[in-house]
C-alpha positions as CSV (number, residue, x, y, z in Angstrom):
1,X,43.6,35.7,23.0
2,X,45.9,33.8,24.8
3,X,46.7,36.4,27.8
4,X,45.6,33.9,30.6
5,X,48.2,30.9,29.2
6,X,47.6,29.1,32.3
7,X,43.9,28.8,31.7
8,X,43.9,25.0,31.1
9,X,41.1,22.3,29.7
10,X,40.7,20.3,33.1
11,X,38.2,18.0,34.2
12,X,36.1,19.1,37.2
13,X,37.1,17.2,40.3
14,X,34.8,14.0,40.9
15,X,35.8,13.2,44.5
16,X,35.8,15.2,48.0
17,X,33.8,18.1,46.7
18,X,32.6,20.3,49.2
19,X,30.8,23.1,47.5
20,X,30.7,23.7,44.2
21,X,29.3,27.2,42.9
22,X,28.2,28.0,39.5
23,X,27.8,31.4,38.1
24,X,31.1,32.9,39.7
25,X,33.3,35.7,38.5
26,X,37.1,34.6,39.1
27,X,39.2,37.6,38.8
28,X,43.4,37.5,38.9
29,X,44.9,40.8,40.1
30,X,41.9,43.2,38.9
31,X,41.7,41.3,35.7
32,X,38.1,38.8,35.1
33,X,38.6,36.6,33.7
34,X,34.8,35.6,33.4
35,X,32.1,33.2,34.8
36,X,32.5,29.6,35.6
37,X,32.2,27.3,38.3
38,X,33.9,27.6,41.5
39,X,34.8,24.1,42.7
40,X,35.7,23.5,46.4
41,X,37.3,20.0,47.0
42,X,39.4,18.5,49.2
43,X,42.5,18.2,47.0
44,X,42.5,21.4,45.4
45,X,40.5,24.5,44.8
46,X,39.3,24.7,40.9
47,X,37.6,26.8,38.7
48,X,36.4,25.7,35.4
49,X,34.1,28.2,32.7
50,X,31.7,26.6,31.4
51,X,33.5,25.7,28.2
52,X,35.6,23.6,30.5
53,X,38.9,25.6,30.8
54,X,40.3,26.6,33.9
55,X,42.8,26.7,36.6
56,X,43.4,24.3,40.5
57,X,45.1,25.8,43.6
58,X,46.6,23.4,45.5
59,X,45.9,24.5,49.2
60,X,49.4,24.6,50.3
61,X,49.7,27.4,48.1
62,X,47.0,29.3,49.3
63,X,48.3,31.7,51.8
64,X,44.8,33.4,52.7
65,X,41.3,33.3,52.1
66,X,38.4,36.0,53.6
67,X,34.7,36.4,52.2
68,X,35.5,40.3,51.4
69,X,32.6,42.7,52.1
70,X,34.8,46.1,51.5
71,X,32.8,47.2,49.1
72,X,35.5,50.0,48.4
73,X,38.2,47.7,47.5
74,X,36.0,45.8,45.1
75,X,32.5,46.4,43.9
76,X,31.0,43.1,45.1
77,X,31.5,40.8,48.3
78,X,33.4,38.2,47.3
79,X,36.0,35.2,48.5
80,X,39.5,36.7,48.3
81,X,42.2,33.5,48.0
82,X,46.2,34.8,48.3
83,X,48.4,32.6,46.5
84,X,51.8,31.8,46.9
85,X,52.2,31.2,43.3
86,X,52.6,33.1,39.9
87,X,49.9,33.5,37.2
88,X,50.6,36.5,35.4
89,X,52.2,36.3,32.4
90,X,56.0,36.3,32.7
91,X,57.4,39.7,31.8
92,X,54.4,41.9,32.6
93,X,55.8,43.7,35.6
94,X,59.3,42.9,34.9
95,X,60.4,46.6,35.6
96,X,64.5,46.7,35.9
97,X,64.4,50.1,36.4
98,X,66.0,50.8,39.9
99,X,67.6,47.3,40.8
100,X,70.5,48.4,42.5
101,X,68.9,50.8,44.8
102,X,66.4,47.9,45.5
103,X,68.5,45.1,46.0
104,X,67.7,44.8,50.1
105,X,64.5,44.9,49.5
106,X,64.0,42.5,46.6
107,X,64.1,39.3,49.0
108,X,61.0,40.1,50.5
109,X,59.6,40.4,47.7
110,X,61.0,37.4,46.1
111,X,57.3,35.1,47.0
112,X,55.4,35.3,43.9
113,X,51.4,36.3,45.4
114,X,48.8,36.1,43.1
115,X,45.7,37.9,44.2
116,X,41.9,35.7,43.2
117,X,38.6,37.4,43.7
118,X,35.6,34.7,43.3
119,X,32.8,36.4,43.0
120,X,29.5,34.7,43.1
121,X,26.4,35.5,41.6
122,X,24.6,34.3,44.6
123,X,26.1,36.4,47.4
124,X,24.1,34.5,50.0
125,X,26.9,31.6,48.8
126,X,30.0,33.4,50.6
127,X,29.7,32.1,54.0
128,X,29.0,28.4,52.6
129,X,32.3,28.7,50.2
130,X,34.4,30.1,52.9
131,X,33.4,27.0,55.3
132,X,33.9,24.7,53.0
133,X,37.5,26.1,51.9
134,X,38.3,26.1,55.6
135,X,38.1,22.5,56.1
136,X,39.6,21.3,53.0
137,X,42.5,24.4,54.4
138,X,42.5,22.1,57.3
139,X,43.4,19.1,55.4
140,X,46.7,20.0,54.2
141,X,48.5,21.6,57.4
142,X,51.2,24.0,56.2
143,X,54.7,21.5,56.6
144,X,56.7,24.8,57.7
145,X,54.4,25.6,60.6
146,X,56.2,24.4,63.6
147,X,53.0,24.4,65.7
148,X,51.2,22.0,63.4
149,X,52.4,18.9,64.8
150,X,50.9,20.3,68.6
151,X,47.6,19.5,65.9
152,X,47.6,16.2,65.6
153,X,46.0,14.6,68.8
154,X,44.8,11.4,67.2
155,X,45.4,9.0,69.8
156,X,46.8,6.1,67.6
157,X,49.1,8.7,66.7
158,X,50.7,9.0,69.9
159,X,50.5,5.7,71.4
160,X,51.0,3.6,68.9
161,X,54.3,5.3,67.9
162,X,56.2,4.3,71.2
């Protein structure tokens, strides 16, 4: 039933795909939530079952990707995404047990990180998605970085702006 509410009926992007992957396991913190299509584009990250449901990261959000081959952490290689963003159902680890003990703590914690596993069928796929998610990553340069502007060498950039 309606455990994954943020499961939504979206249309598969149409422009700036990269790589799209069919037959692909998406699993949020341990939990499948089945096959569908992995959709790498330039605006976002998507992932759509085949009925058409489905769920977009927005690369800013995504704090981490890594083709995973730790076959002890999880039972197949896969593309492990970190997002800064939260999909779990509100109230499931709400746990006010200790609060006041954990108060110094609790600001590090207070970055909501929601853990995907994309696991394709064709494992010979991995290196292909991870490329691909690298240069849309590269699109979207992280506004907080301070380094990021040391990036942008386009030479309009520089000379026109005097």
């Amino acid at each position: 039933g309606g455990a994954m509410s943020f499961l939504k009926r979206i249309p598969p992007p149409a422009e700036g795909v990269r790589h799209r992957q069919p037959d692909t396991e998406a699993v949020l913190s341990g939990r499948s939530l089945g096959a569908g299509w992995l959709y790498i584009a330039e605006s976002r990250l998507s992932w759509l079952e085949n009925s058409g449901v489905g769920f977009s990261l927005d690369y800013p959000t995504i704090s981490l990707h890594a083709v995973s081959r730790d076959l002890s952490a999880y039972p197949s290689e896969h593309l492990y995404v970190m997002v800064n963003a939260k999909f779990e159902e509100e109230g499931t680890k709400e746990a006010p047990v200790t609060e006041e003990e954990e108060e110094e703590d609790s600001d590090d914690d207070a970055e909501p990180i929601a853990e995907f596993r994309f696991v394709p069928n064709d494992k010979s796929a991995l290196e292909a998605m991870f490329s691909a998610m690298c240069e849309c990553q590269a699109l979207h340069p992280d506004p907080d970085d301070e380094d990021s502007d040391n990036d942008y060498e386009g030479e309009e950039y520089d000379v026109e702006a005097r």
